[in-house]
C-alpha positions in Angstrom: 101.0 25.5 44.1 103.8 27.6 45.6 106.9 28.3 44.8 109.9 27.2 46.9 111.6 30.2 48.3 115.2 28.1 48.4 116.3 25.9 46.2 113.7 24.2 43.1 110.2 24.1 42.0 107.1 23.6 43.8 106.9 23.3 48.2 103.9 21.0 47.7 106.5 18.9 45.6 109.2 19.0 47.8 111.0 15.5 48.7 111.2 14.7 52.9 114.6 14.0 53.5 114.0 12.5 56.5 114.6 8.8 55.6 117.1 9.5 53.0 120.2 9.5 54.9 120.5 5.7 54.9 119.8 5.5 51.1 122.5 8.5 50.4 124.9 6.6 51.9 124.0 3.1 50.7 124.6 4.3 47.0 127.7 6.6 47.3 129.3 5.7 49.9 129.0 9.4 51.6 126.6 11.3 53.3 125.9 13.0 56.7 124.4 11.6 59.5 121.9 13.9 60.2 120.0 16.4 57.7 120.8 20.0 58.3 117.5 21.9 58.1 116.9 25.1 55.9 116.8 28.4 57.4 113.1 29.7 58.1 111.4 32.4 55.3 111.0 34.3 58.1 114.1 34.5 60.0 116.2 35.9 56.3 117.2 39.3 57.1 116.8 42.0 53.9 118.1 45.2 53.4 116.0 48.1 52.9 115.1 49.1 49.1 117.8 51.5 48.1 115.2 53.3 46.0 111.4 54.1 46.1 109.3 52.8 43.1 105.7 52.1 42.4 106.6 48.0 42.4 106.4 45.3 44.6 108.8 45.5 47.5 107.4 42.4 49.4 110.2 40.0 51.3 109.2 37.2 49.3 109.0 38.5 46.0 112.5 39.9 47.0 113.7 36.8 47.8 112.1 34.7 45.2 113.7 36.7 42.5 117.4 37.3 44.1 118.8 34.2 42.9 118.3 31.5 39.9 118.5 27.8 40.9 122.0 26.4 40.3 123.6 24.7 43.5 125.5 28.0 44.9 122.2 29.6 44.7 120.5 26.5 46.0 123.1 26.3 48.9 123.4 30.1 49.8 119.4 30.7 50.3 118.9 27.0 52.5 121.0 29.3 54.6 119.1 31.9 54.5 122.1 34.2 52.5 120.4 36.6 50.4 122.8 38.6 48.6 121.5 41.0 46.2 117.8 41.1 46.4 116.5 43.1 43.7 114.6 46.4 45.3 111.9 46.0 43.4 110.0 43.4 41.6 107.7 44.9 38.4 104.5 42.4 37.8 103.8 43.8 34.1 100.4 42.1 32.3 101.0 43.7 29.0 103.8 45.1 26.9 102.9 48.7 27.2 103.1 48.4 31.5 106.7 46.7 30.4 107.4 49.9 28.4 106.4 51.8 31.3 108.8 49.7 33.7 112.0 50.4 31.3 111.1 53.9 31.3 110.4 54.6 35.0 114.1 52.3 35.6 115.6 54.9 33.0 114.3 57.1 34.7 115.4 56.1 38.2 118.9 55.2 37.3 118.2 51.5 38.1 119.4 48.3 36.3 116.5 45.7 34.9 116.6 42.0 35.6 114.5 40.4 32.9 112.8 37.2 35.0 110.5 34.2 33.4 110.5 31.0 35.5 113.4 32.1 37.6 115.2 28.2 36.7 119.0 30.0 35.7 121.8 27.3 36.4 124.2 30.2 35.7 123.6 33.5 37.4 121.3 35.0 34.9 119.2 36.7 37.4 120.6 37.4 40.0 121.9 41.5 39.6 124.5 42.8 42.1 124.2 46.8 41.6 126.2 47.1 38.4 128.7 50.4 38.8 126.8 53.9 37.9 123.5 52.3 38.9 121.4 53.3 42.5 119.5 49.9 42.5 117.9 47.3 40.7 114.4 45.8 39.6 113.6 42.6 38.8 110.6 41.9 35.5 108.2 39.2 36.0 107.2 38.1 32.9 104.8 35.7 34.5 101.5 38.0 33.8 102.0 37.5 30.0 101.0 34.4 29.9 98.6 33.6 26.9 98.5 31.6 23.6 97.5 34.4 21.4 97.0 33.0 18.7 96.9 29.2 16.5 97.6 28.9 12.7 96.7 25.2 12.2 97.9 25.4 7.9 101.3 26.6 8.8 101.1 24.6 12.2 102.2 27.7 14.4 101.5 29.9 17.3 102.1 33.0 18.5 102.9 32.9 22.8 103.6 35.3 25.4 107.0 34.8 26.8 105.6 34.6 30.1 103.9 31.5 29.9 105.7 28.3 31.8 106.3 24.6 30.1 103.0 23.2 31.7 99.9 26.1 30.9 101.6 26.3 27.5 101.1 22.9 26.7 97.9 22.5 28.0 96.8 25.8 26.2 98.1 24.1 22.5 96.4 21.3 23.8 93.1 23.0 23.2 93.5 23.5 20.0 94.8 19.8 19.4 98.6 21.2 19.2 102.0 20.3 21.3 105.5 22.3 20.8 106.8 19.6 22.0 109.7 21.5 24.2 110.5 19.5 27.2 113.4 20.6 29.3 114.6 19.4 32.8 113.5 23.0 34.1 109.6 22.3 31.8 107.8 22.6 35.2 109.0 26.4 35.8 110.9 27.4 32.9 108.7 29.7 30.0 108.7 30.2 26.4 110.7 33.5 26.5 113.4 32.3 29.3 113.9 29.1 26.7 114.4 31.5 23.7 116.9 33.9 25.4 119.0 31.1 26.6 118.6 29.0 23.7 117.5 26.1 25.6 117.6 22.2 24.8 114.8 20.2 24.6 112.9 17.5 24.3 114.7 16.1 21.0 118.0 14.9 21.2 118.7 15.0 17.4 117.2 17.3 14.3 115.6 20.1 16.7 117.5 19.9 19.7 117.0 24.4 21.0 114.4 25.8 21.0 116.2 27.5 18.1 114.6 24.9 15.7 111.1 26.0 16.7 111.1 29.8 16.4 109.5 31.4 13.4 110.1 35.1 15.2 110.2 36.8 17.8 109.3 40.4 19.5 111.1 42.3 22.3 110.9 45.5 23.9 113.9 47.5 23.6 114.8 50.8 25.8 114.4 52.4 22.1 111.4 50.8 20.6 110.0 47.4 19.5 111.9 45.0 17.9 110.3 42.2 16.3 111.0 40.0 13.2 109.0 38.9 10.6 107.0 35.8 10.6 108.9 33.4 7.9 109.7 29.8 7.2 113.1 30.8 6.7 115.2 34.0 5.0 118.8 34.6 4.0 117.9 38.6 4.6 121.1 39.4 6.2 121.7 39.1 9.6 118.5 37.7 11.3 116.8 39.6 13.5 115.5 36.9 15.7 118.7 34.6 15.7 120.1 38.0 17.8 117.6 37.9 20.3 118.3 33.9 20.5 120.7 33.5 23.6 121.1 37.6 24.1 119.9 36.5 28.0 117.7 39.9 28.1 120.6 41.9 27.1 119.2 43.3 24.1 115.2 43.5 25.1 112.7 42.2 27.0 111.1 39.4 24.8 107.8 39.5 25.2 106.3 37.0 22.9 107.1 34.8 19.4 105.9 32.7 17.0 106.8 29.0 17.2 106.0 25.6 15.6 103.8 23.1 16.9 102.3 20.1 16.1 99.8 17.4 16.7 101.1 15.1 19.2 102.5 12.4 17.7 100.8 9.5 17.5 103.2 6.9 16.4 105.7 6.1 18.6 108.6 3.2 19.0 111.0 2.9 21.7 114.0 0.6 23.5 117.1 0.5 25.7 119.9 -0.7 24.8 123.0 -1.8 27.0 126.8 -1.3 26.2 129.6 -3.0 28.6 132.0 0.2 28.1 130.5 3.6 27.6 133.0 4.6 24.6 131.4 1.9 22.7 128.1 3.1 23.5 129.1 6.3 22.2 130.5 4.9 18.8 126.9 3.4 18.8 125.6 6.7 19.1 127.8 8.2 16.5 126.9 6.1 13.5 123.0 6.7 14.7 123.6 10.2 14.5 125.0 10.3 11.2 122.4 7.6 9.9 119.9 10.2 9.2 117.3 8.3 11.5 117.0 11.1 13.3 115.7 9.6 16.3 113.6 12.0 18.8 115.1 10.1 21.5 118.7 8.7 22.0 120.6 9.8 24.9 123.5 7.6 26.2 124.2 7.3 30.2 127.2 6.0 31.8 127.0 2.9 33.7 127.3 4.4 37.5 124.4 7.4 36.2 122.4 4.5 34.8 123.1 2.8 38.4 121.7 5.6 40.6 119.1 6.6 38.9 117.9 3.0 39.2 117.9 2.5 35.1 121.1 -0.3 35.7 123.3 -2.2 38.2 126.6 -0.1 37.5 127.9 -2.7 35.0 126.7 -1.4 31.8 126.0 2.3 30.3 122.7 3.0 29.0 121.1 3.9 25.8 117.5 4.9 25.8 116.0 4.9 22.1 113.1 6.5 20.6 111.1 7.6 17.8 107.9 9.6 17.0 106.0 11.0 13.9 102.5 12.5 14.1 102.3 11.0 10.1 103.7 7.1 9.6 105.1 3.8 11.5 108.5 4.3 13.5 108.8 0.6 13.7 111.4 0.3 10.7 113.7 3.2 12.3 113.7 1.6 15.0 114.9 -1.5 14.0 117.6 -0.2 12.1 118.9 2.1 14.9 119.1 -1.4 17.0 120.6 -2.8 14.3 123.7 0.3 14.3 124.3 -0.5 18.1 124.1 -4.1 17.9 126.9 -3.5 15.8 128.5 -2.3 18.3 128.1 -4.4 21.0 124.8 -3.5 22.1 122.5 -5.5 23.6 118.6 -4.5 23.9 116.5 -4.7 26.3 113.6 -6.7 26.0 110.6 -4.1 24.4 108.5 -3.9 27.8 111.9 -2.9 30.1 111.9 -0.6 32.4 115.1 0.9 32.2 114.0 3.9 29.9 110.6 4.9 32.7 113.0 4.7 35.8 115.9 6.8 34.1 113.2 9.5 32.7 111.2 9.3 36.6 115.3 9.9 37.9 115.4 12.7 35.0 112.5 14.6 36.6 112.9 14.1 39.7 116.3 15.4 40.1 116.3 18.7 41.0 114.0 18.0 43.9 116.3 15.2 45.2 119.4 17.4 44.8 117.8 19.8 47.1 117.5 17.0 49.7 120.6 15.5 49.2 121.9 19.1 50.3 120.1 19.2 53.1 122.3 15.5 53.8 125.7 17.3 53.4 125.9 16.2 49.5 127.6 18.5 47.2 125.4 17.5 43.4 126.0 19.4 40.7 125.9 19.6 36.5 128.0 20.7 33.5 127.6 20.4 30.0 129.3 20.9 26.8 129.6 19.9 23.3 132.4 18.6 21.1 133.4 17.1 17.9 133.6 13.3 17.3 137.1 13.2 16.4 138.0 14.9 19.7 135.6 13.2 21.7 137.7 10.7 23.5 140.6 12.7 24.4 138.0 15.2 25.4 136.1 13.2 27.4 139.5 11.9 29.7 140.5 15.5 30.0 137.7 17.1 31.9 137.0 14.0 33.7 140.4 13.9 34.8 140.2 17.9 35.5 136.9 17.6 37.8 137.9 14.5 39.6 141.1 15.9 40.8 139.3 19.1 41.5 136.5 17.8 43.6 139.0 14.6 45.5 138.0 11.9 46.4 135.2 10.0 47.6 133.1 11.0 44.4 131.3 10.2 41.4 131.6 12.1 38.1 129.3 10.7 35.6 128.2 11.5 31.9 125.5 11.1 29.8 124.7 12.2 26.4 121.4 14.6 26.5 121.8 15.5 22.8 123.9 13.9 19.6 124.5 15.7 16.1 125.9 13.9 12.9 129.6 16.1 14.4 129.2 15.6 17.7 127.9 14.6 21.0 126.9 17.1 23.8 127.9 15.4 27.1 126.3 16.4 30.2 128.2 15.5 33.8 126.9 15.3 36.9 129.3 15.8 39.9 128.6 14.3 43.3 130.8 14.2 46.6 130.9 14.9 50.5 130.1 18.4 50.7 132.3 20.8 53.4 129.7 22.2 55.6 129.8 26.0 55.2 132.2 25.9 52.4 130.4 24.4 49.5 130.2 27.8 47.7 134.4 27.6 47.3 134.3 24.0 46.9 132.1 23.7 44.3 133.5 26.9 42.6 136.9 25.3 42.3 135.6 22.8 40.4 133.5 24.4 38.0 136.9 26.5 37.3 138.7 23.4 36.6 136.0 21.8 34.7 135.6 24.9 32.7 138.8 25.5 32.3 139.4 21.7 30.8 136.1 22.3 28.2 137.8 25.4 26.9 141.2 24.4 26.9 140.1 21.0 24.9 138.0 22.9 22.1 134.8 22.5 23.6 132.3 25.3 24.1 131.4 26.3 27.8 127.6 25.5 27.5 125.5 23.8 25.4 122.1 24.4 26.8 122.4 26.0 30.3 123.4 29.5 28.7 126.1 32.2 30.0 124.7 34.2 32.6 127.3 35.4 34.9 128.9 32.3 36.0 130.0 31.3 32.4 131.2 35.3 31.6 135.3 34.1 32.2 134.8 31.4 29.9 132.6 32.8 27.8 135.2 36.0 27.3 137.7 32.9 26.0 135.3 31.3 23.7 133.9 34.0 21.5 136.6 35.6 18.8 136.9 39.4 19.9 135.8 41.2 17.1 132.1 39.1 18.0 132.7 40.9 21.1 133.3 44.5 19.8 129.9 43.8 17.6 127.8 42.6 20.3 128.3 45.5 22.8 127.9 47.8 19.9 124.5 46.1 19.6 124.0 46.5 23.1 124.9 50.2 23.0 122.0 50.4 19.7 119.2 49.6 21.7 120.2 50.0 25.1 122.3 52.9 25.6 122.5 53.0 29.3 123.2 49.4 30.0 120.1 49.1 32.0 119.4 45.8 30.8 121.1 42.5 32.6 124.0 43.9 33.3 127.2 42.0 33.4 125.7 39.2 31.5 127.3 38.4 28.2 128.7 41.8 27.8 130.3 44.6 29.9 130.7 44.3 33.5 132.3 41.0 34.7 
């Protein structure tokens, strides 16, 4: 399998997008008449390393690890625009040929680029040449890429960072074991991308990041190791794992951790459930949350999402339902969570539906079908956030009122929940409209301003799951208290006195 030089995953998995113009259309009620076709690999012009190093300087790696895979970056390289490459790409198999790698970039006044599955939605690896800095390399983690080691008593392991959602699995697998971790980015993303963005995952209450599954963790640091110990839990202080959580290889390059896993679970009870109006769905959802069900599954679509991802006719939102347990019967939750939303004005589908397999095929599918729908002049795009109950509504009308009027009209803004807490929901909205041929990049970017604008100026926080990167840095700057701030970059300065690592993300730079 290859991966796609533009836009996301696999070539092999690519979508045609001849056909799809009539389908586009059909369902939003936009669309261009004829697909525009992506630039050739071979026909994207590079500029010349700015410095010499013993690392890969091959086109393709260059290309492959310039950008992340968020729309701009999906829209700027099907155009073959390119705009910082890294000059380098370092291939390390081990930690000490990581060491080396810091030290030679030290060494040769260049900035580092920390690089799992290369799936950031928010410019977290893509590296313009930060000030005081003659170029930059780019760190594969994709050569560590091993289950180390299995503790079946304690029901943990102990991964390379490097390893992608797929060969980790099937690695555990071996040993009759599952983390259980699915995000939408499971095909590419790896175990130490999910940990420093503090990614969502599969469950959508109890352990919702990948937070819930860590035990510890070890990094590389410009000044030394820096690794937790192995615990069930401590109240030692500050943690030192909790830091490298979200630091978006600011702090270190992770390079491998100890997480939970589990058998897979073997019991397992599931339905969909239909609500005429979406805010009743999410009352539904509230009192399930705060139940103490804890259901592994309960994410709550919008009627026009439930509609185009073929899950629904537009008339009602969607509530897909589920439980698991490797140890007992699910049967009884399950009947009380139906219970909760019948209560509310829910309406389940019958137990064989299909409404739950066509939105999770949709779910998977997406980012390949946004790539095509680009190619058919299609601007798609995603936000999320997370808020309190009490706020939710008002919430809710502001940013959808912010990105409508931002984005115009024709277009569909829709919502779904991805994951729900016993305070909260954290909503998830996917924007589509006519894209401006050769000026999505500003189209798109007034929106996200007004979007994330809205989030911040309603209390909510700028991402839930997607992480900071670069694009978040404005609203991220709003969100944290400053004395946070003043801590973090002296962190920063602790262990990485030059800066070389991910600049601009999180702290200094802009």
């Amino acid at each position: 399998m290859t991966n796609a030089w533009w836009g996301w995953g696999l070539e092999e998995k690519r979508i045609d997008p001849a056909g799809l113009g009539e389908t586009v259309r059909a369902t939003l009620g936009f669309g261009a008449e004829e697909p525009e076709a992506p630039e050739r690999l071979e026909d994207v012009a590079l500029p010349a390393p700015r410095v010499d190093s013993p690392y890969s300087t091959d086109a393709r790696d260059r290309i492959l690890h310039a950008h992340g895979a968020s729309y701009r970056d999906t829209v700027r390289a099907f155009r073959g625009r390119i705009d910082h490459p890294p000059d380098a790409v370092a291939h390390p198999r081990s930690e000490p040929e990581v060491e080396e790698a810091l030290a030679w970039a030290d060494g040769a006044n260049v900035a580092v680029v920390p690089y799992g599955g290369g799936t950031s939605v928010v410019g977290g690896v893509e590296c313009p040449v930060p000030p005081g800095f003659d170029g930059v390399l780019s760190l594969d983690l994709g050569g560590l890429d091993r289950v180390l080691e299995v503790d079946p008593v304690s029901r943990s392991a102990r991964i390379q960072a490097g390893l992608p959602g797929p060969a980790l699995e099937a690695q555990l697998a071996e040993h009759g074991m599952t983390m259980r971790f699915f995000p939408q980015s499971f095909e590419l993303s790896t175990l130490g991308g999910w940990i420093a963005t503090r990614a969502g995952g599969h469950f959508a209450t109890l352990w919702t990041h990948v937070d819930d599954l860590v035990e510890s963790v070890r990094a590389i640091t410009p000044v030394g190791a820096w690794e937790s110990r192995r615990l069930p839990g401590s109240g030692a202080g500050v943690s030192p794992d909790r830091m490298l959580l979200g630091s978006e290889g600011t702090l270190g390059v992770i390079t491998e951790a100890w997480v939970r896993v589990q058998p897979k679970p073997t019991h397992r009870a599931g339905r969909t459930v239909r609500f005429a109006d979406f805010m009743a769905g999410a009352e539904a959802v509230r009192a399930i949350s705060q139940s103490g069900l804890h259901p592994a599954n309960c994410r709550l679509v919008d009627a026009a999402e439930a509609q185009q991802s073929g899950a629904g006719d537009g008339a009602s939102a969607l509530l897909v339902l589920g439980f698991e347990s490797t140890d007992h019967e699910v049967d009884a939750q399950l009947t009380r969570a139906l219970a909760i939303a019948a209560a509310h004005g829910g309406e389940a589908d019958p137990p064989r539906g299909g409404a739950a397999s066509s939105w999770k095929d949709a779910f998977i599918t997406l980012p390949y079908l946004r790539d095509a729908m680009v190619q058919w002049g299609v601007l798609c795009e995603t936000f999320e956030t997370a808020i309190t109950w009490e706020r939710w509504p008002a919430f809710h009308a502001a940013v959808m009122g912010a990105t409508r009027e931002a984005v115009g009209e024709p277009c569909r803004v829709t919502c779904r929940f991805t994951h729900v807490y016993p305070n909260g929901p954290a909503p998830y909205y996917t924007v589509l409209a006519p894209a401006r041929r050769g000026e999505e990049l500003a189209q798109w970017d007034a929106v996200k301003r007004a979007a994330g604008q809205a989030i911040i100026d309603a209390g909510g926080t700028i991402t839930h799951h997607h992480a900071v990167g670069r694009d978040h840095r404005p609203f991220y700057d709003q969100q944290r208290p400053e004395p946070f701030a003043a801590a973090l970059r002296g962190a920063k300065a602790a262990v990485d006195p030059r800066g070389l690592l991910n600049p601009g993300v999180l702290i200094g730079p802009a």
